[in-house]
N, C-alpha and C positions, 0 to 999 in steps of 0.2 A: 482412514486406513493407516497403521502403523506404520513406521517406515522400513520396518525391515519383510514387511507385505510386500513394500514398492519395491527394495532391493531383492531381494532374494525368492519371489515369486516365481522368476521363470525356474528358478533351479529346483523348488518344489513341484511345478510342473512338467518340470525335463523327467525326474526322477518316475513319477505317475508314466508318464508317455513312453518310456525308454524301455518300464515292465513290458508294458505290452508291445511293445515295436517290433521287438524280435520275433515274436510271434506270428507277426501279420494278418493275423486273423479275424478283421476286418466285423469286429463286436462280435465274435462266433467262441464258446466259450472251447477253453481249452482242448485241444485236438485226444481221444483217446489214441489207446494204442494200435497200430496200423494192424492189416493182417496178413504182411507179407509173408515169407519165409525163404528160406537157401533155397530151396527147390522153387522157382518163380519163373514161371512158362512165358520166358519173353514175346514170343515171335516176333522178336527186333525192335520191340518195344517196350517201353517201362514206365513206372510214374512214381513221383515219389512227393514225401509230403516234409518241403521244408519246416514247414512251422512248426510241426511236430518236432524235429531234430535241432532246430534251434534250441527249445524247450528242454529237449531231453542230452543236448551234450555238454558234457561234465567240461570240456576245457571252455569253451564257451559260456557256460553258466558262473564257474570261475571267477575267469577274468569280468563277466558284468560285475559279481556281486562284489569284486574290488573295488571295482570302478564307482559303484552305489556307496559303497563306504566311503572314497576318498569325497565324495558328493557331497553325503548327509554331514561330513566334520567339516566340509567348508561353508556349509549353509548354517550351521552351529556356531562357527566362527564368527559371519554376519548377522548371526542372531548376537553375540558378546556386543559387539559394536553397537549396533543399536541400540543395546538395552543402556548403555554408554551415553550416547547421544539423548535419550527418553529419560534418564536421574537427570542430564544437565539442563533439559528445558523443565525438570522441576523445580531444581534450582535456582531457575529462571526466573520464577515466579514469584523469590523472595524477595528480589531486586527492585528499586526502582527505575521503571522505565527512564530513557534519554540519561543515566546515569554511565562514567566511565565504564563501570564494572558491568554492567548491562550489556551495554553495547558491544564488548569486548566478547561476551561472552555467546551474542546472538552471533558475530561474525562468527566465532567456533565451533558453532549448532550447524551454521548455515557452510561450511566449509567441510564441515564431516559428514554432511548429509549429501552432499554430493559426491565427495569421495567414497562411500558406503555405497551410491546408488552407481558409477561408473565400476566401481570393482565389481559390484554382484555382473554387474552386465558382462562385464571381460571373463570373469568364471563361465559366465552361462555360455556365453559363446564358446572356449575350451573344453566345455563337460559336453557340450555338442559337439565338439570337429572328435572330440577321443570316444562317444559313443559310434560316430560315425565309421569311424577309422575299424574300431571294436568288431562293428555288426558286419563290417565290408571285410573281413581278414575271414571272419568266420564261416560267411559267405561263400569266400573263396576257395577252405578247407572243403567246403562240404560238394562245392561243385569240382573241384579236383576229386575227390573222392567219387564221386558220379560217373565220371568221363572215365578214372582208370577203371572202374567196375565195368562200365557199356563196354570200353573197348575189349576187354578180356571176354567179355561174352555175346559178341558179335550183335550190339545193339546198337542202333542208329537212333533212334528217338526217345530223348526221356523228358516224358511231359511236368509240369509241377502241381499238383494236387492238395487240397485238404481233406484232410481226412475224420475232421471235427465233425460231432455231430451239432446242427443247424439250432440255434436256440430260437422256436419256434414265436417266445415274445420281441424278442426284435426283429424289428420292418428290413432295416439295413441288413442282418444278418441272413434273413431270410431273402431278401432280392439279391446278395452276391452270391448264396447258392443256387439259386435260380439261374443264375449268369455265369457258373461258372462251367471252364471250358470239358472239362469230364465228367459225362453223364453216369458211367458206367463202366469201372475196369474188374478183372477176375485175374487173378493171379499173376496178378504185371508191377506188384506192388514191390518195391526194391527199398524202403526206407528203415526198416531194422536192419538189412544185409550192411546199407551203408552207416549206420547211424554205432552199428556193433563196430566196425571195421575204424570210423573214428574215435570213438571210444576208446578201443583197444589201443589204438597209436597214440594216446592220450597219454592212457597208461602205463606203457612205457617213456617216454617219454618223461614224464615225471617221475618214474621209477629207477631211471637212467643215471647211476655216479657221476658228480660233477666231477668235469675237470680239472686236474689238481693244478693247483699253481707254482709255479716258483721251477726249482732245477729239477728238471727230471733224468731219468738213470742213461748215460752213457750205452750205446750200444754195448752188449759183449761182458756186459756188468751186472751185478746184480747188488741191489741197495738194498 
């Protein structure tokens, strides 16, 4: 195995793992679109389908595909390095073993191949705690979003649901729909109501004039 396989592996497979994470969908393919509406006959109840929302909100999906960028340039990075280390043990080759220049040269193979393999590691671990931090913030939007909606409309229970259809060749996908906790909901479906209401506060938000900096105008003034 090459050595930037051995460094940089996990961040190849962070990236893999991270698509589908937010998801949650547990090998189930892609959640279609939900079929709630405004008008959704609670009776103090609701359900709603994160996976779907993770998928489909724009500030959420965002910030991932930043976060995939700053990933992929630093696993590119460790790829430069290695391919660094891989010219100089050709190099290697031309040398006479037990020679100054040999040996001088094996110590520098052998000192950057560990440096290469402790830094991939400390990346992987940061692209992990900022995927982590990423999906929990989002998380958080969406279930604040949940709880002001139920509260405004006198709902006490909002269950969490998928709303994927079952992809009928996998075992796994097919036994977590088996086991999961909603057999059956009719018009209790809240996850466009919320999923638009993020959105929309997305939009503006980024729509929203920055700040200006520096001196601004005196009461009673006009600049």
């Amino acid at each position: 195995m090459r050595i930037h396989q051995i460094a940089a592996a996990g961040l190849a497979v962070l990236i893999a793992a991270c698509v589908a994470a937010p998801l949650l969908a547990q090998g189930q393919p892609p959640a279609s679109a939900p079929g709630g509406s405004a008008s959704v006959n609670h009776h103090g109840i609701a359900v709603v389908d994160i996976n779907y929302i993770f998928e489909k909100y724009s500030r959420f999906q965002q910030e991932f595909e930043r976060w995939k960028r700053e990933m992929e340039g630093t696993g590119a990075s460790l790829k430069k390095e290695e391919d660094v280390i891989v010219r100089q043990m050709e190099s290697m080759k031309t040398l006479k073993p037990g020679t100054k220049e040999f040996k001088n040269l094996e110590e520098e193979i052998t000192r950057k191949k560990s440096d290469l393999q402790i830094n991939a590691s400390l990346k992987d671990k940061e692209f992990k705690e900022k995927a982590a931090k990423l999906q929990l913030a989002a998380y958080q939007e969406i279930t604040e979003a949940v709880k002001n909606y139920a509260d405004r409309n006198n709902i006490s229970l909002v269950l969490q649901f998928n709303g994927a259809p079952v992809d009928q060749s996998n075992p796994r996908a097919v036994q977590a729909d088996i086991q999961k906790l909603i057999v059956y909901q009719n018009g209790i479906d809240i996850t466009p109501i919320i999923l638009d209401d993020l959105n929309r506060r997305a939009a503006a938000t980024a729509n929203r004039p920055a700040a200006r900096q520096g001196t601004q105008a005196a009461p009673g003034k006009v600049k």
